[in-house]
C-alpha positions in Angstrom: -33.2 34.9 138.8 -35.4 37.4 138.6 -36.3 38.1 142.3 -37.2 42.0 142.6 -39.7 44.4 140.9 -39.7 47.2 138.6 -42.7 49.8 137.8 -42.2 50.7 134.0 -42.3 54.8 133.2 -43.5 57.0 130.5 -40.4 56.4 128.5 -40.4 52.6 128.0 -42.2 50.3 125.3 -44.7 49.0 128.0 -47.8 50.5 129.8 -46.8 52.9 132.5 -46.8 51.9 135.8 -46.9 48.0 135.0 -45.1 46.1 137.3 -42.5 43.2 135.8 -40.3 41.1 137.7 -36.3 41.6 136.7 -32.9 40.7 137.8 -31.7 42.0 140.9 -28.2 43.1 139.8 -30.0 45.2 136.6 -29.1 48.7 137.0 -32.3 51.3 137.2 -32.9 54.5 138.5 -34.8 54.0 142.3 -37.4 56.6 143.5 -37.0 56.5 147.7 -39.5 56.7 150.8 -39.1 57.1 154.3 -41.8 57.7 156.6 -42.6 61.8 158.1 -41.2 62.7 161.2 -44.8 62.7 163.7 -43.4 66.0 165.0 -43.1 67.6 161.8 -45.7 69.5 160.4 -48.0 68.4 157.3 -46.4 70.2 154.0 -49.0 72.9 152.3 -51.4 71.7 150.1 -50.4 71.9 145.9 -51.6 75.3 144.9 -53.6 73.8 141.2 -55.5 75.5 138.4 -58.3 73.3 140.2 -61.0 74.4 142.3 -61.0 73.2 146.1 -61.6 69.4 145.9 -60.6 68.4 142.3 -57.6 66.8 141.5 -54.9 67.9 138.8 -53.9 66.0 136.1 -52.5 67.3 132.5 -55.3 70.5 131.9 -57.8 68.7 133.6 -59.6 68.4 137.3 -61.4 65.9 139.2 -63.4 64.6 141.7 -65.1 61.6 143.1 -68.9 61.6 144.0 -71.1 60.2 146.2 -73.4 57.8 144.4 -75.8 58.1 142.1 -77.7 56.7 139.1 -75.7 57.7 136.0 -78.6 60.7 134.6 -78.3 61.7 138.3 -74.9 61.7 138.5 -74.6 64.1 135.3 -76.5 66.6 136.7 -74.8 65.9 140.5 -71.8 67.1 138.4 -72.3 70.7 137.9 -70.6 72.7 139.7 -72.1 76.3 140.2 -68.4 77.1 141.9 -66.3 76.2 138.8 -66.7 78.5 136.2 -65.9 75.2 133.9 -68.8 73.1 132.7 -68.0 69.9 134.6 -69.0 66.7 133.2 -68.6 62.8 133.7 -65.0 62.0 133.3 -64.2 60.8 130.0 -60.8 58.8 129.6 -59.1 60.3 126.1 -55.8 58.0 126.4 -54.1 55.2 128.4 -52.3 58.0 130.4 -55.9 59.3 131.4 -56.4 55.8 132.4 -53.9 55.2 135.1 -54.4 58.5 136.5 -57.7 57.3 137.3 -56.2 54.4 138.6 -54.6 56.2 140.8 -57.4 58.3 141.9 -60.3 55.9 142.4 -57.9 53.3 143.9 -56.6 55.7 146.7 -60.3 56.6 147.2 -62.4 55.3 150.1 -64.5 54.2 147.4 -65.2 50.7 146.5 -66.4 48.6 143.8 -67.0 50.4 141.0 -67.4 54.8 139.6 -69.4 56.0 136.7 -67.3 57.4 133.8 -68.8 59.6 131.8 -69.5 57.0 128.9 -73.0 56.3 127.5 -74.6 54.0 124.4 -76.2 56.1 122.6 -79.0 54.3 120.5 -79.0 57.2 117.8 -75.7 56.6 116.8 -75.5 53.0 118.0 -72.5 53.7 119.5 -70.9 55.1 123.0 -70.2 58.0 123.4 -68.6 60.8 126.0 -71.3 63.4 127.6 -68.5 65.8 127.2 -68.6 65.5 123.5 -65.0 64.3 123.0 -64.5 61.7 120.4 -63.8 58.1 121.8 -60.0 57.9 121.7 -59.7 55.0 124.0 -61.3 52.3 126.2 -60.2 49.8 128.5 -63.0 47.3 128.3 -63.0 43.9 131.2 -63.4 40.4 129.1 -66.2 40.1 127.7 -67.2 44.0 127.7 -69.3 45.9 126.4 -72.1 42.9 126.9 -74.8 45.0 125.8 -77.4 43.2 128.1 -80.9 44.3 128.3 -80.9 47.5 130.8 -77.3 48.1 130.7 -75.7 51.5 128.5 -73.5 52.8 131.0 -69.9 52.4 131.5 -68.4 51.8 135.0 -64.6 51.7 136.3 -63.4 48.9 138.3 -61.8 50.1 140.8 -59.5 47.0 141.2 -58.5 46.3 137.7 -59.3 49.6 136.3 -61.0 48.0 133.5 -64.6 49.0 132.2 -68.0 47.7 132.5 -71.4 48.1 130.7 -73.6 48.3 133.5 -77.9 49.1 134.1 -77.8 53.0 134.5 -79.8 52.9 136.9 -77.1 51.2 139.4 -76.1 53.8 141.9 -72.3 54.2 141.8 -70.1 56.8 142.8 -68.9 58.9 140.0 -65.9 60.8 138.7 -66.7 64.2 137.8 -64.2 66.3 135.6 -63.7 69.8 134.0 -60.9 70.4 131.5 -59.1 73.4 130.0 -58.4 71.6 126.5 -61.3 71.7 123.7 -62.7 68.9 121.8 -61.2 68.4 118.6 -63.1 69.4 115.5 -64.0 66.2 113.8 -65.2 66.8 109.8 -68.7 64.7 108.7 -67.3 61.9 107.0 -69.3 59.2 105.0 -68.9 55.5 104.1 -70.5 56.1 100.9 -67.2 56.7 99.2 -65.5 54.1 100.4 -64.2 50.6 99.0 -66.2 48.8 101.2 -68.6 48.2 104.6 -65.6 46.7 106.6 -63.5 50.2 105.5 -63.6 53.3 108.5 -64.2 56.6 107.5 -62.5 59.5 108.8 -62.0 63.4 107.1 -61.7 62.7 103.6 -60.1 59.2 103.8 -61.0 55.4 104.5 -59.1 53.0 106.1 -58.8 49.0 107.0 -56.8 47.8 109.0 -55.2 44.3 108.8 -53.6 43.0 112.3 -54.5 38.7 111.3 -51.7 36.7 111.8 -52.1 36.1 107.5 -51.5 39.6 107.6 -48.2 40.3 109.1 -46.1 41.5 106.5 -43.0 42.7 105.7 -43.3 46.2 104.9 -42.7 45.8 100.5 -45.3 43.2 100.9 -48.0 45.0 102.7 -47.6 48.5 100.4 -48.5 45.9 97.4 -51.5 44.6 99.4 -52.8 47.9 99.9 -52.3 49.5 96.2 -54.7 46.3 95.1 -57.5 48.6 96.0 -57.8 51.0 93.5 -56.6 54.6 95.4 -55.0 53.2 98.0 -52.0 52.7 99.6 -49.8 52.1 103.2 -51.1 55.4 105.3 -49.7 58.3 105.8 -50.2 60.8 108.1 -50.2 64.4 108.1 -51.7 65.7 111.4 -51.6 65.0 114.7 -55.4 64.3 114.8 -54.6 61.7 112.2 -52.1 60.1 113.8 -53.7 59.8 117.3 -57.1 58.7 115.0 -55.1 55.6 113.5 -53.1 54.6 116.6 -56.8 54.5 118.5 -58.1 52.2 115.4 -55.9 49.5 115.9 -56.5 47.1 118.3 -54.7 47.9 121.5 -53.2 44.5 121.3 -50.8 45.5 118.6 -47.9 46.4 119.1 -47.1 48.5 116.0 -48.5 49.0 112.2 -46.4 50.0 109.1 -46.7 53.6 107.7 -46.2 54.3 104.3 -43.0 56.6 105.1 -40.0 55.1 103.8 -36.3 55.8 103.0 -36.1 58.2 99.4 -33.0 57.0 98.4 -30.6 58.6 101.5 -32.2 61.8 101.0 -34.6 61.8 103.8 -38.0 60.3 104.1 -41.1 60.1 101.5 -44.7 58.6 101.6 -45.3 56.1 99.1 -48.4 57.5 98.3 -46.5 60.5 97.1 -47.8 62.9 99.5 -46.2 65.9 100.9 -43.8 64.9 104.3 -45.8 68.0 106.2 -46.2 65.9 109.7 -43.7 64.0 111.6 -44.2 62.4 115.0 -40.5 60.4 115.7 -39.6 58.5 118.7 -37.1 60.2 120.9 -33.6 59.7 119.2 -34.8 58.0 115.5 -34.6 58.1 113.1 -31.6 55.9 113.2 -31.1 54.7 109.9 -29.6 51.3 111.4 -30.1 48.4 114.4 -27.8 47.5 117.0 -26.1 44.8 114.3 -25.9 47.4 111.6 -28.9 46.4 109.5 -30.1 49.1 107.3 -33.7 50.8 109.2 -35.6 52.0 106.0 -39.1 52.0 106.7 -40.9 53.4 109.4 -43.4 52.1 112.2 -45.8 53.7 114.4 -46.6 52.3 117.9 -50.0 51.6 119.1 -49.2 50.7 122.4 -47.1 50.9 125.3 -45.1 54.0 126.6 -44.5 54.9 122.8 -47.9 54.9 121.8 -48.6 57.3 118.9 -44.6 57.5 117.7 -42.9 56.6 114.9 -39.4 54.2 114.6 -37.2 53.3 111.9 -37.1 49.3 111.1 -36.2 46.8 108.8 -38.4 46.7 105.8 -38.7 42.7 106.4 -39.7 42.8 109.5 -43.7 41.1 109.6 -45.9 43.9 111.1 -49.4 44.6 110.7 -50.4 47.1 108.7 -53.5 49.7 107.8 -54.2 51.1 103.8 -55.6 54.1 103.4 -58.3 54.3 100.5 -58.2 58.3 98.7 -61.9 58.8 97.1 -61.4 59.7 93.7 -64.2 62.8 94.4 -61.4 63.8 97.1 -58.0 63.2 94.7 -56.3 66.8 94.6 -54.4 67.4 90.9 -50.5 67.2 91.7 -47.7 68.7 89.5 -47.3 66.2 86.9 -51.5 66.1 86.6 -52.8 69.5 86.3 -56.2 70.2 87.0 -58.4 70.3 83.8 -59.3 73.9 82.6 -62.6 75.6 83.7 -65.5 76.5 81.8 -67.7 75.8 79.1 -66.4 73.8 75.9 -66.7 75.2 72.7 -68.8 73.2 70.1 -66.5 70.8 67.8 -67.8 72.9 64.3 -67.2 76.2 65.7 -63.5 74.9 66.2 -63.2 73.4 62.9 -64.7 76.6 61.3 -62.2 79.0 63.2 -59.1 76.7 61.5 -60.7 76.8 58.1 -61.1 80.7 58.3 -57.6 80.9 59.9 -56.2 78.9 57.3 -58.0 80.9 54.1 -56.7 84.1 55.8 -53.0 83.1 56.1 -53.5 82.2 52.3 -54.7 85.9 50.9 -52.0 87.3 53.1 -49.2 85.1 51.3 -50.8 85.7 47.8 -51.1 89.3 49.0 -47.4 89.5 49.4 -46.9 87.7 46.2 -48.4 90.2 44.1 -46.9 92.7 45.6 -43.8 92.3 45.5 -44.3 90.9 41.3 -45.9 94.5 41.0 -43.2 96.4 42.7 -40.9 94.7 40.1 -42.3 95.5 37.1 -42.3 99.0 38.0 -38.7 99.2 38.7 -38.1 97.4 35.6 -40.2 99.9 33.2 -38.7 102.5 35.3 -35.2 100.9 34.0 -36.1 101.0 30.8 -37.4 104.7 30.8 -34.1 106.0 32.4 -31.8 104.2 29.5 -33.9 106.0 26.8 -33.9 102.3 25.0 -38.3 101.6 23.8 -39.4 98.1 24.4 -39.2 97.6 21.0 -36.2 98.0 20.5 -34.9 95.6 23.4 -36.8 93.1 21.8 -39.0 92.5 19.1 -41.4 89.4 18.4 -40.1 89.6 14.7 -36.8 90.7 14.6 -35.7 89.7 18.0 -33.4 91.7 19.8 -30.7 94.0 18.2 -27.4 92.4 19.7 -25.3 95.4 17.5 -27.0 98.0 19.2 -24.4 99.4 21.8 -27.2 100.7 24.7 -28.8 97.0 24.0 -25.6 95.0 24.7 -25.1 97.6 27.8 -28.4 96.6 29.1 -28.1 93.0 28.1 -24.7 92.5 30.6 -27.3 93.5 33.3 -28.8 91.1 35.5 -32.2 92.9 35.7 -32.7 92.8 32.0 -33.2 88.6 32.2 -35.4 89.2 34.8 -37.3 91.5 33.6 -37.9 89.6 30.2 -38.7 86.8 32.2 -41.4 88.2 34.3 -43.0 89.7 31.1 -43.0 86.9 29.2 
């Protein structure tokens, strides 16, 4: 029987503060109330970082406006005592979200607040009037409608989900100034990529694939992906890319496969061969095995829930959804075992072949060079031989008479190895 109720925390798999109903006998932690004493004095305010009125949540204040049309509320905003430029609240992650929840629904407030969220007919697309990227949204059924006259986005105050509402509607609104900075997003393009139904995002597109023909074990979804040509399971290297890709997927999904798997016991690697230069783990994994003992050798990230954004170790059979990641080949950086081609201007084809044909012709006078050289050297040792023994050339040996074998300096000169030689060479 499950007959009492929990509130789920940061920590678990499931949105924070969602209520579920559990057994009565299961053993959680218990946060306690008791009402204040009338005769006790109110505590002192919070000192904040926030100005008098505004609320404090993670770097950020807020407030709640009377009501306004949404331009009006923008400018009803500003606050000449905050030295902050404070704009419409815009909502960066589920977190952000029930804080709000919190906020508006404690509020005397009814109905519905203006978040700071605005079609913009440029970009045909909504966007924040602070300028931060949209991270996040927590559209009602059937949201954004898009009717004619609507373009702004309203809270709910009893769901907390969003609305596309006429701008002209007066609302209250949630004003906010925050200490963080937007992130710095590069111009991307979807020129390069493999296709219309691709996203582009810094110097890489990517697809996701969350149909139910698409759940895939994690071998099976890395061959899917390298079908495109450049492409592969994603990896991550930043936290902007890893908060970018866990926005992408439909918050329904539970989790997607990375490309990070197990190298052989010796750690992790991407499969796209990448450098492992950003890692974003759950608290206590990687484990390298389940509760039975199963090997864990490929990695998951959440994209929902308490662990939104994290990574887990998992059976590499387990069906998941999955996104590729498509590298431009205008954006490929040369690796170790492809260096980068040499700088520079060519040189013509003949001018090569004539620099070999010189080279070669040189290399040939040097050896014949050599060659008659060392013969000349030679001979002039030999004559030099013969001069020192006081024996003429004729006399060693005579086209005639041939040589005089009784002749004792002849036979001397004849035991010598030089004198062959030497009648060889002139010969």
């Amino acid at each position: 029987m499950e007959n009492c109720v929990e509130i789920r925390h940061s920590m678990s798999q499931y949105i924070p503060g969602s209520w579920n109903d559990a057994p009565c006998n299961s053993r959680f932690g218990a946060l306690c109330q008791r009402s204040r004493d009338a005769s006790e004095s109110a505590p002192p305010p919070t000192r904040t970082a926030c100005a008098e009125g505004y609320s404090f949540y993670e770097n950020s204040c807020y407030k709640i406006i009377a009501p306004f049309a949404f331009e009006d509320a923008k400018y009803a905003c500003v606050d000449h005592d905050v030295s902050m430029p404070v704009f419409l609240a815009s909502v960066n992650d589920f977190y952000e979200q029930n804080y709000l929840e919190l906020l508006v629904g404690s509020s005397n407030f009814t109905d519905r607040v203006w978040l700071g969220l605005q079609y913009k007919s440029e970009s045909e697309k909504f966007e924040w009037v602070d300028d931060w990227p949209v991270y996040y949204t927590n559209w009602d059924s059937q949201e954004p409608s898009q009717e004619e006259g609507e373009g702004c986005v309203s809270f709910i105050q009893e769901t907390g989900k969003w609305d596309n509402r006429p701008c002209t509607e007066k609302l209250n609104a949630v004003c906010k100034y925050t200490f963080n900075h937007p992130p710095i997003l590069p111009s991307v393009s979807t020129d390069d990529c493999p296709g219309e139904d691709w996203t582009a995002y810094g110097r890489y597109c990517f697809k996701a694939f969350t149909e139910e023909d698409n759940i895939l074990g994690q071998p099976s979804a890395k061959y899917y992906c390298r079908q495109f040509q450049h492409t592969d399971l994603v990896s991550l290297h930043s936290k902007e890319e890893n908060d970018f890709i866990g926005h992408f997927v439909d918050q329904g999904i539970y989790s997607i496969w990375l490309g990070l798997e197990s190298d052989n016991g010796e750690g992790f690697a991407w499969s796209d061969g990448s450098a492992v230069d950003y890692l974003h783990w759950n608290e206590n994994e990687p484990t390298g095995s389940d509760s039975e003992g199963g090997s864990e050798e490929c990695v998951e990230m959440y994209t929902s829930g308490g662990h939104f954004g994290k990574w887990n170790d998992r059976s590499c059979l387990s069906p998941t959804s999955f996104v590729c990641k498509f590298t431009s080949p205008n954006f490929i950086e040369p690796t170790a075992s492809e260096p980068e081609e040499p700088k520079g201007t060519q040189l013509p084809i003949w001018v090569i072949i004539t620099i070999a044909v010189v080279s070669v012709v040189f290399l040939f006078l040097i050896v014949v060079g050599y060659v008659l050289i060392k013969r000349q050297r030679r001979m002039i040792s030999y004559f030099r031989s013969i001069s020192g023994s006081g024996v003429s050339h004729a006399n060693l040996y005579n086209e005639d008479e041939g040589v005089d074998e009784e002749d004792p300096e002849t036979r001397e000169i004849c035991r010598s190895g030089s004198f062959d030689d030497a009648m060889l060479r002139v010969n």
